[in-house]
C-alpha positions in Angstrom: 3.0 1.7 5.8 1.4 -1.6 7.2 -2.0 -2.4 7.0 -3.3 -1.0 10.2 -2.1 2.3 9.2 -3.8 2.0 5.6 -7.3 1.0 7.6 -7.4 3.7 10.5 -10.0 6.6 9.7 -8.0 9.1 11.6 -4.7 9.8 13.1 -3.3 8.4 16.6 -0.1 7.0 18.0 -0.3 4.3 19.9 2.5 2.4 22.1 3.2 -1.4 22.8 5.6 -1.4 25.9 6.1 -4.8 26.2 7.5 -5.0 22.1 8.6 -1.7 22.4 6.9 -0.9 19.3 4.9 2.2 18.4 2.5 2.7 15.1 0.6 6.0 13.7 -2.7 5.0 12.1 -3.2 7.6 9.5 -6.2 6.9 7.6 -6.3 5.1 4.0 -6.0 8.6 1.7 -3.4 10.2 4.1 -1.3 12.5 1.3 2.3 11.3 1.3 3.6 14.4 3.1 1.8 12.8 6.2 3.0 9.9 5.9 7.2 11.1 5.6 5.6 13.7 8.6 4.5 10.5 10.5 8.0 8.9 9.8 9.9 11.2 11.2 7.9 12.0 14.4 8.1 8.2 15.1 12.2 8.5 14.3 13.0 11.7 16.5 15.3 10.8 19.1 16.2 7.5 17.4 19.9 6.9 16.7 20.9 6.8 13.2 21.1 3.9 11.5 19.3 1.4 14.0 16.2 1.3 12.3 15.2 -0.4 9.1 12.4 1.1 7.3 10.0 -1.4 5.4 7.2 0.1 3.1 5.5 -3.8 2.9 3.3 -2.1 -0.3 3.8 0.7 -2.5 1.5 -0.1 -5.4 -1.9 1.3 -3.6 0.2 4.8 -4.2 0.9 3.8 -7.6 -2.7 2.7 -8.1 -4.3 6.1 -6.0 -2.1 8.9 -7.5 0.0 7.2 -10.7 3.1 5.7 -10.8 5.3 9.0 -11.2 3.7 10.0 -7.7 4.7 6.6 -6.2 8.5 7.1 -7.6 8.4 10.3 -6.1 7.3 9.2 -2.8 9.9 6.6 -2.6 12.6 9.9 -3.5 11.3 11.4 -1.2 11.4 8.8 1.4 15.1 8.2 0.8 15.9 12.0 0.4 14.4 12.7 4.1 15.4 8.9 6.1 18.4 7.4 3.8 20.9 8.2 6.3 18.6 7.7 9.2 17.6 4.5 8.7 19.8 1.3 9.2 18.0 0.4 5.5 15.1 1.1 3.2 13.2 -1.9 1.8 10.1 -1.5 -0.4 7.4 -4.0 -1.2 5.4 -3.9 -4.4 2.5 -6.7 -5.2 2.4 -7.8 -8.6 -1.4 -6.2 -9.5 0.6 -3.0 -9.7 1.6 -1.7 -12.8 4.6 -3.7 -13.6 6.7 -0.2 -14.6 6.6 0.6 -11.0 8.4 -2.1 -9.6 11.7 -1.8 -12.6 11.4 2.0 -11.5 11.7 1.9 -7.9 14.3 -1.3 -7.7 17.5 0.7 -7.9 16.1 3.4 -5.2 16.6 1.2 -2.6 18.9 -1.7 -0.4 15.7 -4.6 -1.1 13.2 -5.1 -3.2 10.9 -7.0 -0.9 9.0 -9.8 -2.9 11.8 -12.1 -4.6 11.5 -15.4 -3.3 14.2 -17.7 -2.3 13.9 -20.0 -5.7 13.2 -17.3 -8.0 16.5 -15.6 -6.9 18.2 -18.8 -7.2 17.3 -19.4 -10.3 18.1 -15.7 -11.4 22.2 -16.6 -10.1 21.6 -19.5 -11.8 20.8 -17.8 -15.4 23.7 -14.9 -14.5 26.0 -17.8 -14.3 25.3 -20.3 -16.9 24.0 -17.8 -19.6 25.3 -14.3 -19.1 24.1 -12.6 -22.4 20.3 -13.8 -22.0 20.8 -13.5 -18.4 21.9 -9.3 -20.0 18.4 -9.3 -21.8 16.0 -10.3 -18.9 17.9 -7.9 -16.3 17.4 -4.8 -19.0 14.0 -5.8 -20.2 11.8 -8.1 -17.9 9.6 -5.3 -17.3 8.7 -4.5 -21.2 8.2 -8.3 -21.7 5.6 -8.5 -18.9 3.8 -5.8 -20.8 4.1 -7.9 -24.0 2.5 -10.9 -22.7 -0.1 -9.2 -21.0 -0.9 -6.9 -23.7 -0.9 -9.5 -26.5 -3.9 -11.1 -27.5 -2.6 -14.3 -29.0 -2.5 -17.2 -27.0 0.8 -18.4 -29.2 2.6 -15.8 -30.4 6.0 -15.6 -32.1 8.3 -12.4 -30.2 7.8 -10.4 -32.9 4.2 -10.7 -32.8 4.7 -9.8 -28.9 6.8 -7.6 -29.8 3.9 -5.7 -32.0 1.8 -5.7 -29.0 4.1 -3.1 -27.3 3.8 0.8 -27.4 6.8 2.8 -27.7 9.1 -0.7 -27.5 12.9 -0.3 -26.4 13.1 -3.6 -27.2 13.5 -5.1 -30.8 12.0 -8.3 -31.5 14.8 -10.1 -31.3 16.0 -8.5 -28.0 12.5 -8.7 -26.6 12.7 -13.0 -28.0 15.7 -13.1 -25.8 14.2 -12.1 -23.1 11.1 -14.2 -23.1 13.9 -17.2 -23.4 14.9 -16.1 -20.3 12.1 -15.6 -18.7 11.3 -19.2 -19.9 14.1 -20.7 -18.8 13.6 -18.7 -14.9 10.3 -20.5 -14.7 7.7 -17.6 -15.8 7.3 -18.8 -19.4 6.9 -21.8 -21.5 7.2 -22.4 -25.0 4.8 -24.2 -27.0 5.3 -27.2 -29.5 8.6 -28.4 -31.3 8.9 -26.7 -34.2 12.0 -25.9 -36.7 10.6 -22.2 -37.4 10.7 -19.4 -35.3 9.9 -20.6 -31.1 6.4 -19.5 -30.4 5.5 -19.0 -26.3 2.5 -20.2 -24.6 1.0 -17.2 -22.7 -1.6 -19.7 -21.3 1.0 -21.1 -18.9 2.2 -17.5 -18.4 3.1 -17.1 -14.0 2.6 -13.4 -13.5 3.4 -14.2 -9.6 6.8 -15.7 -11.1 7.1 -13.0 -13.8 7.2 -10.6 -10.3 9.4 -12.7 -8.1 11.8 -12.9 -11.2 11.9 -9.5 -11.5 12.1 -8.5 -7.6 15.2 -10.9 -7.4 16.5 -9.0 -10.2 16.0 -5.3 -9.5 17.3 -6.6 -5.8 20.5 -7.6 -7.0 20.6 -4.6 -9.1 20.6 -2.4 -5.4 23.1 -4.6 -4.5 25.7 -4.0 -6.8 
């Protein structure tokens, strides 16, 4: 789904020769059955496994129709051209609901989004500091909700913790976490003190909070 096709007011085909590349422009609120339709016109005839299919976006589904519709599509997707396509790889930006991304991740061969540092520094956690490194793969997801849903600028976990509807996390799980997430460049902590470590959420990255979480859920496919 690129970006001409989200823009076009009505369906056509068209044809490149010279780059051997055709595209169906489909229309901004074409229903997901058009779009899997549209896939598989355009793979007809196509040997299997040649083709990589790259959805460079899938929060505008999550955003139009919810995130359990945007799931669904990416089944879907993999149901009908899994064994078609060479590989799948889905894109998510991070203004999408951050549930979306941890929910799609193991669907597919790559996550599309992790940076080259942020995964480094991901291999770099897994290595040096396996049991935080545990935390932040399980629950990166839930402690981007924390910080976004807390209103303190200096919270304690467990007072991010609070913040949080229907947690999985405990506090001290969820406080491992956030150390992870300091030490992978998302997060900082604030002040020296000899009581319990209290994060800035001022210096919060969300774009690194995503690229963290990308590299993650893209290892996860891997595995």
């Amino acid at each position: 789904m690129s970006g001409v096709a989200r823009s076009g007011a009505a369906a056509s085909t068209q044809v490149v020769p010279n780059n051997g590349l055709a595209y169906t422009v489909l229309g901004r609120d074409a229903e997901s059955e058009r779009i899997l339709d549209a896939v598989d016109d355009n793979l007809d005839g196509v040997p299997s496994g040649t083709v990589d299919l790259v959805i460079d976006d899938i929060a505008p589904v999550a955003a139009r129709d919810g995130v359990d519709a945007a799931v669904a599509f990416a089944d879907r997707l993999l149901g009908r051209f899994g064994d078609r396509a060479n590989r799948v790889a889905i894109g998510c930006s991070f203004e999408g609901p951050v549930e979306l991304l941890s929910r799609v991740g193991d669907r597919v061969d790559a996550v599309v989004g992790a940076d080259a540092d942020a995964t480094a520094a991901v291999e770099r956690l897994s290595r040096d500091d396996p049991t935080t490194f545990g935390y932040v793969r399980r629950h990166w997801a839930e402690a981007m909700r924390g910080i976004e849903t807390c209103d303190r600028n200096y919270p304690q976990s467990k007072q991010v913790h609070a913040a949080l509807t229907d947690p999985e996390t405990t506090p001290r799980t969820l406080g491992a976490t956030l150390s992870g997430l300091v030490t992978l460049g998302a997060l900082e902590t604030w002040g020296d003190t000899v009581g319990p470590t209290r994060y800035d959420l001022t210096a919060y990255r969300p774009e690194r909070a995503w690229a963290v979480g990308a590299a993650l859920e893209a290892g996860a496919s891997e595995e």
